[in-house]
C-alpha positions in Angstrom: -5.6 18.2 0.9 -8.2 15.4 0.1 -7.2 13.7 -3.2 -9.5 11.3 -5.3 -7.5 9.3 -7.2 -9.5 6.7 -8.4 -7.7 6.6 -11.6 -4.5 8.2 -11.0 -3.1 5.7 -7.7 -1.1 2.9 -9.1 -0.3 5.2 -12.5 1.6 7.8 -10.9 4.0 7.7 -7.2 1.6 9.7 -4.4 3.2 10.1 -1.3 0.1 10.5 1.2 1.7 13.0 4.3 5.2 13.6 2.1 3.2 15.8 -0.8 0.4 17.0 2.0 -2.2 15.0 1.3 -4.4 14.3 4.5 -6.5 11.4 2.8 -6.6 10.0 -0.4 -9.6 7.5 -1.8 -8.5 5.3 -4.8 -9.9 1.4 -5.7 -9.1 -1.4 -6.9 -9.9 -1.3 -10.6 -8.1 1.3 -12.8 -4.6 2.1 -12.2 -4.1 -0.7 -9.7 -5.7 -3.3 -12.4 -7.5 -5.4 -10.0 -11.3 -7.0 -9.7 -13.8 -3.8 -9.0 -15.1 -4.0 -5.7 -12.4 -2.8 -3.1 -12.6 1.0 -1.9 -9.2 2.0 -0.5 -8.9 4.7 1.5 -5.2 6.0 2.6 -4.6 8.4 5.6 -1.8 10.5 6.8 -0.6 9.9 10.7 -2.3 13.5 11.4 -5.6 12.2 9.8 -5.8 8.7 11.1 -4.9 10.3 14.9 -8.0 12.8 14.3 -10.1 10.1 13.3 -9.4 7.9 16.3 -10.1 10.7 18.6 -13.3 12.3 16.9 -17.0 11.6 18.7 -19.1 13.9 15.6 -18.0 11.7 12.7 -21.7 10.2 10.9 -21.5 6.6 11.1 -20.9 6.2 7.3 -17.5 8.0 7.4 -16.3 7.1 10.4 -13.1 4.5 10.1 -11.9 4.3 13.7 -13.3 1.2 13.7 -11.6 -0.1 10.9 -8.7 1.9 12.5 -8.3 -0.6 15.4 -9.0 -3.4 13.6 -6.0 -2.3 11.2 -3.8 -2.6 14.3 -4.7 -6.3 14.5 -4.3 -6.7 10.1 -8.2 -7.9 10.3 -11.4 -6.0 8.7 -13.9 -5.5 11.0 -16.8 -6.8 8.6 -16.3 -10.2 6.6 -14.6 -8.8 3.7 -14.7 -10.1 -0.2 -11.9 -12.7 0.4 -11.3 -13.4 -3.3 -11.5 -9.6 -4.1 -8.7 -9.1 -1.6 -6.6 -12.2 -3.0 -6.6 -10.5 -6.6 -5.6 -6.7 -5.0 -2.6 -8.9 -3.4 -1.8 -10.1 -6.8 -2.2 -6.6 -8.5 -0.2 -4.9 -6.1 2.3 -7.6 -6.4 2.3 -7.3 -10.1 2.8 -3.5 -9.6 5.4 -3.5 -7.4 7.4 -5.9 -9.5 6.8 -3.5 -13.1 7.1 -0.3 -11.3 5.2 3.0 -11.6 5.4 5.4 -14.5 7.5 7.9 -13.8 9.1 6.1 -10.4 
């Protein structure tokens, strides 16, 4: 199951892999109450092991790269530093309150 939940993640507990989801897209406005800006993209272990071993994937989809640079906790472009400071801060914030319903 592919789940969009730009407005749901950070409202509502999603367990990507524990409810079958193979890849969910969310961001860092709405639910997670950050600056716009950020597109997040969460895989199951099955999905991120297809990924890295896929050779058709266009070049506009394809996150192996990011993949490995994951493995190293670096971005493989220059990212939006100050964009990723306030997510930091809007997750902490979230973790602290809790989710509805969690």
């Amino acid at each position: 199951m592919l789940v969009d939940s730009v407005s749901g993640f950070g409202g509502m507990p999603v367990s990507v892999g524990g409810a079958g989801i193979y890849a969910m897209a969310t961001c860092s406005q709405k639910g997670i109450a950050s600056v716009p800006g950020l597109g997040i993209v969460c895989l199951s272990g099955e999905a991120a092991s297809e990924i890295r071993a896929a050779e058709d994937i266009p070049a506009y989809m394809d996150l192996s790269e990011s993949l490995r640079f994951l493995e190293r906790n670096e971005t493989p472009f220059t990212p939006a530093t100050g964009a990723f400071a306030a997510l930091e801060r809007a997750l902490e914030l979230l973790e602290y309150e809790g989710l509805a319903g969690g």
